[in-house]
C-alpha positions, -999 to +999 in steps of 0.1 A: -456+319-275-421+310-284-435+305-324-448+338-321-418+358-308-400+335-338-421+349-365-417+384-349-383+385-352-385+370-389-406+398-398-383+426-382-358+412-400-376+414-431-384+446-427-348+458-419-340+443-452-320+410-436-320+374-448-325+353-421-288+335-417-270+302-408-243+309-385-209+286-395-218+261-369-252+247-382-242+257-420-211+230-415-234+206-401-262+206-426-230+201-452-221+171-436-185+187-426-176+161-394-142+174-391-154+211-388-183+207-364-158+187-346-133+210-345-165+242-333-170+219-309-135+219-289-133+252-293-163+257-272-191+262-293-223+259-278-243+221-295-276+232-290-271+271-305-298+278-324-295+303-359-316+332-368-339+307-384-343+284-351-326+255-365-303+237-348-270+217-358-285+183-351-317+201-372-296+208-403-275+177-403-309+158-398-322+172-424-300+169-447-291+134-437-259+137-428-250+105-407-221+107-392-228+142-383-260+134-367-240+107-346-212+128-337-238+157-324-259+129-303-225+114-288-214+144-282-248+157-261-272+175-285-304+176-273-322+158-295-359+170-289-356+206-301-381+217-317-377+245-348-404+276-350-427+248-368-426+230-339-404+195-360-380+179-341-351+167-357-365+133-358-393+151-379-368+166-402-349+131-411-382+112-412-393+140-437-359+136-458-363+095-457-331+092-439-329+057-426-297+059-408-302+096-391-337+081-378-322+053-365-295+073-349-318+097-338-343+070-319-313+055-299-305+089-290-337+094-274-358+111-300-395+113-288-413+091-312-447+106-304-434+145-305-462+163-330-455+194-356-473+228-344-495+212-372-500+176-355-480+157-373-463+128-354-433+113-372-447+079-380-477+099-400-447+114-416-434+084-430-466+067-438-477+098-462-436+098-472-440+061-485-408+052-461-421+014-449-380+010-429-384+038-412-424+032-405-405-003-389-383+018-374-402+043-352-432+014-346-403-004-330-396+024-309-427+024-297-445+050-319-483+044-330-507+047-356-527+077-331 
């Protein structure tokens, strides 16, 4: 239901002639820009905001492997099993983008290691097909299998 009201609203915007946007929030975190998403974040801004596209901040920052970002968003309570309108987590999105570190980050954060796409995948598929063997160790360790 929820991927269906998201692609609604992607076509109405299409059809109005919009781009779907980034709002400042999840455009400085997919930049890597600690100090700013810091900064959004003591003046209230809400972590788990999602943009017109249904990313989140951790999503963009995971994505882009941003570290110290994706840290910062975990410590600071992002929910880190949100899914996007593809149904990726941002453990998904980091395992995708062979970021080591963000995975890591992410799977002490609480990142479900068995979560599947709206197309089944489960991260450790992901990173078997991405030829990523430290972060195959990685998610195995967390208790992910080869299902």
């Amino acid at each position: 239901m929820r991927k269906r009201i998201a692609c609604a609203c992607m076509i109405l915007l299409a059809a109005a002639g919009c781009e779907p946007r980034v709002d400042p929030f999840q455009q400085a975190a997919g930049r890597g820009d600690d100090a700013h998403v810091s900064a959004m974040l003591r003046d209230g801004t809400d972590i788990n905001a999602v943009d017109s596209q249904g990313w989140t901040a951790l999503h963009r920052a995971s994505a882009a492997g941003h570290d110290e970002v994706v840290q910062l968003l975990i410590g600071q309570g992002a929910s880190v099993n949100v899914r996007t309108p593809a149904g990726e987590t941002s453990l998904h999105l980091a395992v995708r983008g062979g970021h080591d570190a963000s995975v890591r980050a992410l799977l002490m954060g609480g990142a479900d290691v068995r979560a599947r796409t709206d197309g089944g995948l489960t991260p450790y598929q992901q990173a078997l097909a991405g030829g990523y063997p430290e972060i195959v160790d990685s998610l195995l360790a967390a208790g992910a299998t080869n299902e």
